[in-house]
GUNUDO-753621 format. One line per field, with one value per residue (C-alpha): x, y, z negated. Coordinates in pm, whole numbers, plus 32768, in hexadecimal, padded with zeros to 4 digits. Layout:
N
px X | ...;
py Y | ...;
pz Z | ...;
END
This chain:
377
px 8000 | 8074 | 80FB | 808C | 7F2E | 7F42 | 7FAD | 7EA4 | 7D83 | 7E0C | 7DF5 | 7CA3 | 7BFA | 7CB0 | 7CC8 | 7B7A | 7C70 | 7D29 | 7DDA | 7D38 | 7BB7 | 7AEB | 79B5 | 792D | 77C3 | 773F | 76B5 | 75FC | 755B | 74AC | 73F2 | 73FD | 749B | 7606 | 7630 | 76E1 | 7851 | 788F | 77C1 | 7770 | 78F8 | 79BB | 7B37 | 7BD6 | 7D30 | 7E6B | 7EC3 | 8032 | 7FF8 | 80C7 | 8046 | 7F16 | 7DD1 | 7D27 | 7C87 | 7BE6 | 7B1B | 7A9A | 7928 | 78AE | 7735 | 764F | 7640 | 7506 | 7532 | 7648 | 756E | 7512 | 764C | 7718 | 7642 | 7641 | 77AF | 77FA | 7730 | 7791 | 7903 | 7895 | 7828 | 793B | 7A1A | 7964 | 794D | 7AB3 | 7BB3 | 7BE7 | 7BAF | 7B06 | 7B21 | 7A4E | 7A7B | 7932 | 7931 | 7800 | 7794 | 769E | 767B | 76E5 | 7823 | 7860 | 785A | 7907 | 7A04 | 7A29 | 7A50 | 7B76 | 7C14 | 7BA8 | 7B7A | 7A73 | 7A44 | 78BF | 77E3 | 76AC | 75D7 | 746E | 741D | 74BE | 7506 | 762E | 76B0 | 7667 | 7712 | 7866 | 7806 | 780B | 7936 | 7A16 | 7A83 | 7A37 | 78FA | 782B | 771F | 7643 | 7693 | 751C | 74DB | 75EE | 7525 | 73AA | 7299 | 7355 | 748B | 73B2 | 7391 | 729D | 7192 | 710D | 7007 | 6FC9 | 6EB0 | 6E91 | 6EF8 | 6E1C | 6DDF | 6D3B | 6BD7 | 6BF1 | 6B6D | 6B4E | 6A99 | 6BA6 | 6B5A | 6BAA | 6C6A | 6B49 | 6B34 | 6CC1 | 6BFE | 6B1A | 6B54 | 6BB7 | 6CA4 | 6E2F | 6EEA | 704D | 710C | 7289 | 72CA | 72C1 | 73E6 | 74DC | 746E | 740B | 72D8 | 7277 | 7240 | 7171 | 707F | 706D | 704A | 6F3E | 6E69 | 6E4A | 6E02 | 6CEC | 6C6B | 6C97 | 6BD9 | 6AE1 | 6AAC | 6ABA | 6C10 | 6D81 | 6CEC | 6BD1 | 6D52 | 6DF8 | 6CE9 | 6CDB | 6E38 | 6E73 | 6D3D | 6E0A | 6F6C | 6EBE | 6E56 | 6FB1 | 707C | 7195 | 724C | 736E | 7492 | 7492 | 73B0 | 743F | 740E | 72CF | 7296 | 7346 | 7266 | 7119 | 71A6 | 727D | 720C | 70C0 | 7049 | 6F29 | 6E0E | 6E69 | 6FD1 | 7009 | 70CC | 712B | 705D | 7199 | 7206 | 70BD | 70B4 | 7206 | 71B7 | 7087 | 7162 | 7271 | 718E | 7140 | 70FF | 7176 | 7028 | 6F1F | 6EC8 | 6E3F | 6E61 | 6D24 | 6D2E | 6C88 | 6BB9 | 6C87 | 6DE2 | 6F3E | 6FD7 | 7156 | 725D | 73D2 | 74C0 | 7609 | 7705 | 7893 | 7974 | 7A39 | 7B65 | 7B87 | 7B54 | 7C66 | 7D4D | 7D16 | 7D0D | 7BBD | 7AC2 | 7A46 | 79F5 | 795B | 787B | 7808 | 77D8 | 76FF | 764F | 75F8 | 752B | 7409 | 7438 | 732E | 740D | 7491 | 7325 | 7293 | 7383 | 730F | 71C9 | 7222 | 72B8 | 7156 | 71BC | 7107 | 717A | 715A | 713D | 6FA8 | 6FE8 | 70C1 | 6FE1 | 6EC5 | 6F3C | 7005 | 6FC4 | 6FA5 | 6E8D | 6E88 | 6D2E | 6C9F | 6CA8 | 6C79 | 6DCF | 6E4A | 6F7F | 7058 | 7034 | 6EC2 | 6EC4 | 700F | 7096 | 71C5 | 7287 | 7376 | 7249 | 71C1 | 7321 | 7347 | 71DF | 71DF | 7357 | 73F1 | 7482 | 735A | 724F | 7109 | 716B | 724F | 7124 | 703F | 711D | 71C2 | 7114 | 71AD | 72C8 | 73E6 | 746A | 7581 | 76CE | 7704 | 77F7 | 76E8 | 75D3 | 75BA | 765A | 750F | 74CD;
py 8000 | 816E | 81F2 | 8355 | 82AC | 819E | 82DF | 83A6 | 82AB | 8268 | 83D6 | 83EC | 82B1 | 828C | 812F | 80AB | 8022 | 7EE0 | 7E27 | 7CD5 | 7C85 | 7D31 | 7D41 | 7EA7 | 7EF6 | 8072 | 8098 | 820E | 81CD | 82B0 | 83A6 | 84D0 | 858F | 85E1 | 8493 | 83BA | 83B2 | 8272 | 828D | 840E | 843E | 852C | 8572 | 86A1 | 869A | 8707 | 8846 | 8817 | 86C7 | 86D4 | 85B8 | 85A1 | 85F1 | 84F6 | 83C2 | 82A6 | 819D | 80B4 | 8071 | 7F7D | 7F8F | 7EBC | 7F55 | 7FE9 | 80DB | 8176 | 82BC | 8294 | 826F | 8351 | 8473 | 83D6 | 8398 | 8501 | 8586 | 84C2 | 8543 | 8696 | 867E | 8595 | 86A8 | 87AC | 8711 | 864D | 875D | 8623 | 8639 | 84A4 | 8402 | 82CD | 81F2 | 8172 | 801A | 7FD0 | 7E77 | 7D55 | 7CD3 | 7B81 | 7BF8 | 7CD6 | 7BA1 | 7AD5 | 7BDF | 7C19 | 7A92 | 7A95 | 7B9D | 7D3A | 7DC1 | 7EDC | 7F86 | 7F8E | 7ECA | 7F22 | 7DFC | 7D8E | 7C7C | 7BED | 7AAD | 7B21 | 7BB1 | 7A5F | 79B9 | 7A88 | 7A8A | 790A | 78CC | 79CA | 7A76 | 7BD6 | 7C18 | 7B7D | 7A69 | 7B93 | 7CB4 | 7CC0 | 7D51 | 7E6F | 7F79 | 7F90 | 7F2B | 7DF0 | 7EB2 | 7F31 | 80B7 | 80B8 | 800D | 7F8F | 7EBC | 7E0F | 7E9F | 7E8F | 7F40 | 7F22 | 7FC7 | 811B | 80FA | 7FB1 | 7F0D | 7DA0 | 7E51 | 7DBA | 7E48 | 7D0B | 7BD0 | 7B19 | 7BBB | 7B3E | 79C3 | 7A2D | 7991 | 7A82 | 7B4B | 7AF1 | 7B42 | 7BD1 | 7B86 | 7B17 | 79B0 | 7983 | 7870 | 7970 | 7AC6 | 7B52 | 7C4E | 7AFD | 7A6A | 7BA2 | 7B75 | 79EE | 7A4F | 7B4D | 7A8E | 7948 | 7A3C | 7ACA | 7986 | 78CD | 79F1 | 7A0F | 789D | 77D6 | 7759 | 76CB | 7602 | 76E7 | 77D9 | 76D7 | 76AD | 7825 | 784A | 7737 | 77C6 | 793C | 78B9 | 77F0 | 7930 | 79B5 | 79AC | 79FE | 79A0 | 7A98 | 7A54 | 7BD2 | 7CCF | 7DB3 | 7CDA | 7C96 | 7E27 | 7E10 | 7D0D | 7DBA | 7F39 | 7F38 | 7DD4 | 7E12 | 7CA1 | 7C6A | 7D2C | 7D56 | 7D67 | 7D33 | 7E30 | 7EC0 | 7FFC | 80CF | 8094 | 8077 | 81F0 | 81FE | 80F5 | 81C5 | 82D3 | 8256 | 8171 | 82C4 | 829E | 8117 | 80AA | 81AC | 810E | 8112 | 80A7 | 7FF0 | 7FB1 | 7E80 | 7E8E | 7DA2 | 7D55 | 7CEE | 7DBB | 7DC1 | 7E2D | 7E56 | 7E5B | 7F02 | 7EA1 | 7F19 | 7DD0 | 7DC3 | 7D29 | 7E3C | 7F59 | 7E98 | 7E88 | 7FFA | 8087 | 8165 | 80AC | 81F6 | 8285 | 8156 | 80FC | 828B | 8253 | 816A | 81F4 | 8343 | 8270 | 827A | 83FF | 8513 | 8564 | 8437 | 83B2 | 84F7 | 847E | 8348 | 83A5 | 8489 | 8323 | 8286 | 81A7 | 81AC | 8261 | 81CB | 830E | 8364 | 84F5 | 84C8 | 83CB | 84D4 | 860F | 8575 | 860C | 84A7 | 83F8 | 8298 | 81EF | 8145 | 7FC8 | 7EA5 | 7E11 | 7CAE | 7C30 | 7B36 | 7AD3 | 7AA0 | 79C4 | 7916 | 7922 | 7A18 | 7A03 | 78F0 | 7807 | 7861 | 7879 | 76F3 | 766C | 7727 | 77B0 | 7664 | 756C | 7493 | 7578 | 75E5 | 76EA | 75F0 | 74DC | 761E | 769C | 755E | 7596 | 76C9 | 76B6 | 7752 | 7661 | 7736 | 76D0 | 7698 | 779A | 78AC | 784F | 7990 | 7965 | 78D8 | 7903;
pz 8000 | 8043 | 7EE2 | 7F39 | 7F5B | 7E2D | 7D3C | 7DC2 | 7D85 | 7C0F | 7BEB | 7C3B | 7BBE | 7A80 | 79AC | 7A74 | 7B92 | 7B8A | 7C99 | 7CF8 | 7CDA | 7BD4 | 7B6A | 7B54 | 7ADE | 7B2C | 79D9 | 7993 | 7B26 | 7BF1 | 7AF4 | 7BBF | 7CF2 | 7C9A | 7BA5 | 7C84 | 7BFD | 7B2C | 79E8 | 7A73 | 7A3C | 7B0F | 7B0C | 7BC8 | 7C1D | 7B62 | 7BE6 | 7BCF | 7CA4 | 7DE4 | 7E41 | 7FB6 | 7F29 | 7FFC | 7FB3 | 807E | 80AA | 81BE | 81D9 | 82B4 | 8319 | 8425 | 8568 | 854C | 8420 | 84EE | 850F | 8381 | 82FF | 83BB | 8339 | 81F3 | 81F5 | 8230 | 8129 | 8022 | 80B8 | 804B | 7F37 | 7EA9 | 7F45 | 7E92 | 7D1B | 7D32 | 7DD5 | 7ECE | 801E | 8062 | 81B8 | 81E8 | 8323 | 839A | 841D | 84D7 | 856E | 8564 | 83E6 | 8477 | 8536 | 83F8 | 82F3 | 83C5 | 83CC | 8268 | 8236 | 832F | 828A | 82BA | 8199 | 8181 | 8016 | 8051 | 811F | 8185 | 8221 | 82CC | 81B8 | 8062 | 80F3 | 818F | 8047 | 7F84 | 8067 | 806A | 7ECA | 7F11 | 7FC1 | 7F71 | 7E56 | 7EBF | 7DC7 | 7CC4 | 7CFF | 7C48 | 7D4A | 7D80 | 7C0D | 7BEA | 7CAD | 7CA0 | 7D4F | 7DB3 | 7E20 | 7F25 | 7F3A | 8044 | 8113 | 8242 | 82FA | 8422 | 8549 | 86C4 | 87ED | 88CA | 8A57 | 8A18 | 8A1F | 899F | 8AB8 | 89E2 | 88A6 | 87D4 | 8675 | 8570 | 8538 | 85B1 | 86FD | 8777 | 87CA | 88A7 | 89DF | 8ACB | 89E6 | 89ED | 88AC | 8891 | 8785 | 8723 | 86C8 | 8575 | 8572 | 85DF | 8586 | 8420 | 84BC | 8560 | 8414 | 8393 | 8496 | 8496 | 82F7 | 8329 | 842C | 8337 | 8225 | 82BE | 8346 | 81E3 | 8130 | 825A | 82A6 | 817F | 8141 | 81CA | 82B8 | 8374 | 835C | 8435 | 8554 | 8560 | 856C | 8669 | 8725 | 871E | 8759 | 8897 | 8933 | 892E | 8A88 | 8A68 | 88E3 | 88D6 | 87DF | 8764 | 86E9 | 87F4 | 88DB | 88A4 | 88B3 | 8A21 | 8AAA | 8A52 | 8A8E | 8BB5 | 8C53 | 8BF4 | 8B9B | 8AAD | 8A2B | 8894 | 87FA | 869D | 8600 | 84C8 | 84B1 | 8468 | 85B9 | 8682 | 86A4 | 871F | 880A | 8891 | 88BB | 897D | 8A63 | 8B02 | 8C73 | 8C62 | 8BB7 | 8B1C | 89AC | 884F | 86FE | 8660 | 84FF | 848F | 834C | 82B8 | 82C7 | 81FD | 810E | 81AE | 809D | 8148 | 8008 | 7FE1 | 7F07 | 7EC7 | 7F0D | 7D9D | 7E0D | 7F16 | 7E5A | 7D2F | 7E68 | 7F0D | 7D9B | 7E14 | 7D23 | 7CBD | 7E0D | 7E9A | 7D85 | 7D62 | 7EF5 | 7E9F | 7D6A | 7E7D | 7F27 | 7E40 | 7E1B | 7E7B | 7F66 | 8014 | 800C | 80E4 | 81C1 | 81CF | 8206 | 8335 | 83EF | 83E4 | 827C | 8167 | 802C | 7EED | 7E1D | 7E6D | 7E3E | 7F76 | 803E | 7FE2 | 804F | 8180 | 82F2 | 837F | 82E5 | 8308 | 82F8 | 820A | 81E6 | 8108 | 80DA | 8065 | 7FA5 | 7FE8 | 7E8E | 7EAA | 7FD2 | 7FD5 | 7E82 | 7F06 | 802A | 7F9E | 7F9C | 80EB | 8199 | 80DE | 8175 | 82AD | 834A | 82E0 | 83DA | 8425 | 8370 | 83C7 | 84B3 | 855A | 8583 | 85FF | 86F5 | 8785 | 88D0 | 88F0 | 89D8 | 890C | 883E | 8729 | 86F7 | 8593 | 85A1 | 862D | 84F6 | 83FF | 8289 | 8224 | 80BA;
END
């Protein structure tokens, strides 16, 4: 490590850093805008220190958020900057939550990771020794600062009068949606479909004819979430996408001339929770415990949640969702935990080798590698 850079960060985050892996809880969270240091702790500089006053860290993020989190990223920069004397750089690593675990397994090592579902985190909690097995409990609201569902795009107009879960079987409507072997928004929408079927239809196995009826009305199974996007907005195949809602307005935007469209919300849909969490033998290593975990502590601030808000998400702080200027609609929204027992359960019965969604969609033509299958649980 670059001394210049290991004094600096010792300076600034005081006895909380170790080398190695460490397990770091932020204690005194989230109880107001400006209360993000560790334990609402901030230390300025020595003014006699000669030293660079710049500190880092790396924050990798699925590709999606990139419009989030670079905002996000540079306010938090300021305001660090502002209350610390140090001016923070954070390098912004942006890809599919797949590609990004996978990564992180192999060897990059981000300080914070920001990802589409908690599996991916269990699993890096499972077989490495980055974090704790109980990542999931140091921030609130299951490490997750903000929200999202699932909804359709649709052609504007919407020519198929597509308006609820029940509506993607009819016969003449072809559903786009990623495989849920090899892509974690896949599994979101495989997730919310057999929710809404097992609440609406009496149970696991009136789920699994619906779902096999949906998933047999798909053409074209793409590997990605992006791809998936791609097919439906620039090839234009299929009537309905299913999307996360935070990006179906982006979608509609950028279809522009390629396909006119429009976002219906469904009444009912899956409560989607994408967690962050600071990797703790990262931050031991980089010495910037005390900027990461505050990074991640901003999240649930006033400010970092009007933010939020503005990129279609919603905020978990209701003042903010309240008073933002994009109003989301209402709608009825399910847990994981009331229909699966948590994602470790449903990843176990359904994203498993040989699982339900492998026995449902084994006449689909795209058979995954083993190597291409999400970190599951």
């Amino acid at each position: 490590m670059n001394t210049k850079r290991f004094a600096l960060a010792t300076l600034l985050a005081g006895p909380l850093l170790f080398a190695g892996a460490v397990s770091l809880h932020a204690a005194g969270c989230c109880s107001g805008d400006g209360d993000f240091g560790l334990d609402g702790q901030w230390e300025r500089p020595d003014s006699k220190d000669k030293g660079p006053k710049v500190v880092t860290f790396v924050h990798a993020s699925f590709e999606s958020s990139r419009p989030l989190f670079s905002e996000l990223n540079q306010e938090f920069a300021k305001r660090w900057a502002k209350l610390t004397g140090y001016k923070l750089t954070v390098t912004g690593s942006h890809g599919g939550t797949e590609a990004q675990a996978r990564s992180i397994q192999h060897g990059a090592e981000p300080d914070v990771v920001s990802l589409d579902n908690p599996g991916a985190l269990d699993e890096l909690a499972r077989n490495t020794s980055l974090l704790p097995d109980s990542w999931q409990s140091r921030l609130p609201n299951n490490s997750a600062p903000y929200t999202t569902t699932i909804v359709f795009v649709v052609e504007k107009g919407n020519p198929k009068n597509i308006r609820d879960w029940s509506d993607l079987v009819a016969d003449d409507v072809k559903v786009i949606t990623p495989d849920p072997r090899t892509s974690g928004r896949g599994r979101w929408n495989y997730l919310a479909a057999w929710g809404h079927a097992r609440r609406t239809l009496g149970g696991d196995e009136a789920a699994r004819d619906f779902v096999k009826k949906l998933y047999d009305r798909v053409p074209v199974l793409n590997s990605s979430a992006r791809g998936s996007a791609d097919t439906f907005t620039r090839r234009g195949e299929g009537d309905v996408l299913l999307v996360w809602e935070s990006e179906a307005h982006a979608l509609v935007k950028e279809a522009g001339k390629n396909r006119r469209l429009e976002v219906v919300t469904p009444p009912s849909s899956l409560l989607v929770e994408p967690p962050v969490a600071w990797l703790d033998a990262n931050v031991g290593k980089h010495q910037n415990a005390r900027v990461s975990i505050s990074f991640a502590k901003f999240l649930y601030t006033p400010a970092a949640q009007e933010i939020i808000a503005r990129h279609h998400y919603r905020p978990r702080l209701p003042e903010v969702a309240a008073k933002a200027k994009v109003k989301l609609p209402a709608i009825e929204l399910f847990t994981l935990d009331e229909q699966f027992g948590g994602w470790s359960v449903a990843a176990r019965e359904h994203f498993d080798e040989g699982k339900l969604a492998d026995q449902i969609l084994n006449v689909a033509d795209l058979a995954p590698r083993a190597s291409d299958r999400v970190a599951g649980r």
